[in-house]
KEKE-476235 format. One record per atom (N, C-alpha, C, O): x, y, z; residue in three letters. Coordinates in steps of 0.1 Angstrom, whole numbers, padded with zeros to 4 digits, always signed. Layout:
REM KEKE-476235
XYZala ...
This chain:
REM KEKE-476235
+0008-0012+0000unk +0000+0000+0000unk +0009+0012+0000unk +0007+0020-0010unk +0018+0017+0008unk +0026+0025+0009unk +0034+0027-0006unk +0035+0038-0011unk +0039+0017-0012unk +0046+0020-0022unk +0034+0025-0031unk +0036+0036-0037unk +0024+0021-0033unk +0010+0022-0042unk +0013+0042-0041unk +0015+0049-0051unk +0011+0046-0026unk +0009+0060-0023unk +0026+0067-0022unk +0024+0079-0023unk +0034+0065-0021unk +0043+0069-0025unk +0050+0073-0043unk +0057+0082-0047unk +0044+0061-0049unk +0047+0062-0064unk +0038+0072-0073unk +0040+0076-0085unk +0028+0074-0065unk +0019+0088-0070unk +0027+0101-0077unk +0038+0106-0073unk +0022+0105-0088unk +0028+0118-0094unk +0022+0131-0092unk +0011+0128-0098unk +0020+0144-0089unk +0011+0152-0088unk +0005+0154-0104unk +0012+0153-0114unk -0005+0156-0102unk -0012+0153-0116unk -0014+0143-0123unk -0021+0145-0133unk -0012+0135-0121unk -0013+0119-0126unk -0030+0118-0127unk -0037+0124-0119unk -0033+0111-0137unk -0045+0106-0138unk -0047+0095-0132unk -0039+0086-0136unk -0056+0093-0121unk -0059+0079-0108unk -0070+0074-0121unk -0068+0064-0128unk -0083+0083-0123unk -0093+0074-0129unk -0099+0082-0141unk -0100+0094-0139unk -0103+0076-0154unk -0114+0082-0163unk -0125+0079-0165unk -0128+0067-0167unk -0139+0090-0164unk -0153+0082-0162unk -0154+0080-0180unk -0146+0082-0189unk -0166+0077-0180unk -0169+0070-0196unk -0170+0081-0203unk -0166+0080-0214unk -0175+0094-0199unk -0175+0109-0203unk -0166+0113-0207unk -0167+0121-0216unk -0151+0111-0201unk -0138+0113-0204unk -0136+0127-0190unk -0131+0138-0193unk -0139+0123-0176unk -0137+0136-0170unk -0125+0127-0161unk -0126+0115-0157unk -0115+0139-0160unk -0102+0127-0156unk -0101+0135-0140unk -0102+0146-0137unk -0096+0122-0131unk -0092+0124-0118unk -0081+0126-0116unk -0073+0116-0113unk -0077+0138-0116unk -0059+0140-0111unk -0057+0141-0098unk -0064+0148-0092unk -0047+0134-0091unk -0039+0130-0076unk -0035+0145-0076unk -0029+0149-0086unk -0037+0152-0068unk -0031+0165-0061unk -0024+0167-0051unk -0019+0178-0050unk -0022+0158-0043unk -0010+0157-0030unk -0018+0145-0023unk -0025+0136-0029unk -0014+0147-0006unk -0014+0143+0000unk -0026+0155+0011unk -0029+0167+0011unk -0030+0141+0019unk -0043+0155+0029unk -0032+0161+0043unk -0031+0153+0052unk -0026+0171+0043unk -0019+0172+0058unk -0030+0168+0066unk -0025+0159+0073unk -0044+0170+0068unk -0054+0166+0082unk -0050+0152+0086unk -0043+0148+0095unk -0057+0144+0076unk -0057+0126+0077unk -0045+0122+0070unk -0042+0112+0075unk -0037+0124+0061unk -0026+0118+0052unk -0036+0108+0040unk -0034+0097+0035unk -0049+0118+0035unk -0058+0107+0025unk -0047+0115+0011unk -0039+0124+0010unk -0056+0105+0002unk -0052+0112-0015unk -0059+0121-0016unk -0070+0117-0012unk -0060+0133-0020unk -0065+0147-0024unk -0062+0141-0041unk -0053+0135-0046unk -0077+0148-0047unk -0074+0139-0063unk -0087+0154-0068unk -0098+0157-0063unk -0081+0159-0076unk -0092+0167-0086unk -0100+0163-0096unk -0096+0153-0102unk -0113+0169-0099unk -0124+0159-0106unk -0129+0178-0113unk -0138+0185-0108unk -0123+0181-0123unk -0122+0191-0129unk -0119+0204-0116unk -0109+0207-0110unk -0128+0209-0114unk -0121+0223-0104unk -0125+0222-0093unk -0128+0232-0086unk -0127+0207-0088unk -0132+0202-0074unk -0124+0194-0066unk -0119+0184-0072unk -0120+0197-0054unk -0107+0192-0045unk -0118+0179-0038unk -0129+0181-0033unk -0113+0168-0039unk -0118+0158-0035unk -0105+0147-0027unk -0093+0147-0031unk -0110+0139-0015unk -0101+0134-0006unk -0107+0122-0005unk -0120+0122-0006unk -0098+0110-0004unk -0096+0095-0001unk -0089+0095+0010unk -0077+0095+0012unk -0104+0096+0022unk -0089+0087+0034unk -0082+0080+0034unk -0086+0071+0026unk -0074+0079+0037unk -0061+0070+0039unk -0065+0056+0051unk -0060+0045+0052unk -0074+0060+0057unk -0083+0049+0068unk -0093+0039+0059unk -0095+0027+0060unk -0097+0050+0052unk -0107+0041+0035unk -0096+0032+0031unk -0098+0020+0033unk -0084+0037+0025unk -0078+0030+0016unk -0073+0022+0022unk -0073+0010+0017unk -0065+0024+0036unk -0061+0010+0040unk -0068+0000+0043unk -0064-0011+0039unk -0080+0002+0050unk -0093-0011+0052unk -0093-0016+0037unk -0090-0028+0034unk -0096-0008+0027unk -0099-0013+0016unk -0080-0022+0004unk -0079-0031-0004unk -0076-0018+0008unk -0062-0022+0005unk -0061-0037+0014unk -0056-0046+0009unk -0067-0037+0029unk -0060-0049+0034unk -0071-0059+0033unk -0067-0070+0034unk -0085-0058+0030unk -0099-0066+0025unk -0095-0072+0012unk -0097-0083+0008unk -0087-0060+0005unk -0086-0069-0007unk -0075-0078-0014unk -0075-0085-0024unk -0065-0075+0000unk -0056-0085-0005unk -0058-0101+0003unk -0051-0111+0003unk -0073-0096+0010unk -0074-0110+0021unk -0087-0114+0010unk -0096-0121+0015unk -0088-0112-0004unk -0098-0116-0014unk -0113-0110-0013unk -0123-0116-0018unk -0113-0096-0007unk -0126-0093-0002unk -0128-0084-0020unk -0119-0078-0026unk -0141-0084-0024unk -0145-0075-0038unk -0149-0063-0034unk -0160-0061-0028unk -0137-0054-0037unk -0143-0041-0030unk -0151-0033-0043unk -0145-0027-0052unk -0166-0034-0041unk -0175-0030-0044unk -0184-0020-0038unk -0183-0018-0026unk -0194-0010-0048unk -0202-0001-0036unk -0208-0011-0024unk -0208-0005-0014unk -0214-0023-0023unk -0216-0027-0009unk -0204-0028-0002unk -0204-0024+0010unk -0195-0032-0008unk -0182-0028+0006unk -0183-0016+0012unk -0183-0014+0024unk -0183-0006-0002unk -0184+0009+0005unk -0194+0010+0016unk -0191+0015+0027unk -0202+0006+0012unk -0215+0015+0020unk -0217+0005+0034unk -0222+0012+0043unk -0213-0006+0036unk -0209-0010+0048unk -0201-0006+0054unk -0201-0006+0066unk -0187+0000+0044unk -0177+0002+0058unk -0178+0017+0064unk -0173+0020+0075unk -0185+0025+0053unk -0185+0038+0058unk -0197+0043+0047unk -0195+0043+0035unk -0211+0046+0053unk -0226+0046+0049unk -0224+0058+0046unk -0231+0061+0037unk -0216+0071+0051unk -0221+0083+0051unk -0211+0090+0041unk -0215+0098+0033unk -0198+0086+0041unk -0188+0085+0032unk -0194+0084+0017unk -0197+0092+0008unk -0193+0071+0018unk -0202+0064+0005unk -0215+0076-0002unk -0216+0078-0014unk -0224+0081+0009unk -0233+0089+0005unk -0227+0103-0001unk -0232+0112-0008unk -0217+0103+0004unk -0214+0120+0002unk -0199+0120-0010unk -0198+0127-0019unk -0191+0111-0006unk -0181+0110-0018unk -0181+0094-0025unk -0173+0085-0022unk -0190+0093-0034unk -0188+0077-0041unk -0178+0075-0052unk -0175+0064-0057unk -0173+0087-0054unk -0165+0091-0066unk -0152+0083-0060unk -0144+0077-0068unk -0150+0083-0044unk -0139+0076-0039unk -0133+0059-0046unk -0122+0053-0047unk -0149+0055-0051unk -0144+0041-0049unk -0143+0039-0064unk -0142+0028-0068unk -0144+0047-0069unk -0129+0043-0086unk -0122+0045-0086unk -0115+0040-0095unk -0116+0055-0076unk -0101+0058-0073unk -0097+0049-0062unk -0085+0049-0058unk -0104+0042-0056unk -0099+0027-0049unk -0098+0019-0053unk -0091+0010-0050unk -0108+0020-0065unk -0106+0008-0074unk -0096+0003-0087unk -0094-0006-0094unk -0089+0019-0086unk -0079+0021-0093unk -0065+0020-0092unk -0055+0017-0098unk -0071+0025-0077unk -0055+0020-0072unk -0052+0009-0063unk -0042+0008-0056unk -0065-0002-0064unk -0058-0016-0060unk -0057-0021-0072unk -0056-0033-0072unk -0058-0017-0083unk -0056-0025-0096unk -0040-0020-0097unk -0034-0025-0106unk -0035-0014-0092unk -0019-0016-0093unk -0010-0025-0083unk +0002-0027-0084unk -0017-0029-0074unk -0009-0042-0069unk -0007-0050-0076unk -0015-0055-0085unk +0008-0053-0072unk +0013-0065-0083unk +0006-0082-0075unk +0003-0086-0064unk +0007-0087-0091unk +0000-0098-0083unk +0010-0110-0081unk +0006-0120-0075unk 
């Protein structure tokens, strides 16, 4: 996981929707240490508490899907769902 979030580029594209609106990584959060990722001229954050639950479910074979989401965090899930293609984006770079 760490190397996953260390290999980050500022600006890098994490995810593209089918529209073509692209998610660029923008740092790091100082509050929580989540991914800060832009979604055109909107600052958007991935806890770092999200990604690790979801980083260690899925290497123990868990399908992190919106029911993952919305079980592990209901209100999250309601307010940022845009999170979980950029979770889902970046456990697709674990090597396998």
């Amino acid at each position: 996981m760490d190397e996953i979030i260390k290999n980050l580029v500022f600006n890098e594209v994490l995810y593209i929707t089918r529209r073509g609106t692209e998610y660029r990584f923008s740092g790091r959060d100082k509050f929580n240490s989540g991914i800060k990722y832009s979604i055109n001229q909107n600052c958007k954050t991935l806890p770092l508490v999200t990604f690790q639950q979801a980083f260690n479910d899925f290497i123990n074979g868990v399908e992190i899907n919106s029911n993952w989401y919305r079980n592990f965090n209901k209100r999250e899930y309601e307010t940022r769902s845009c999170n979980l293609s950029v979770l889902k984006s970046l456990l697709s770079r674990i090597k396998s």
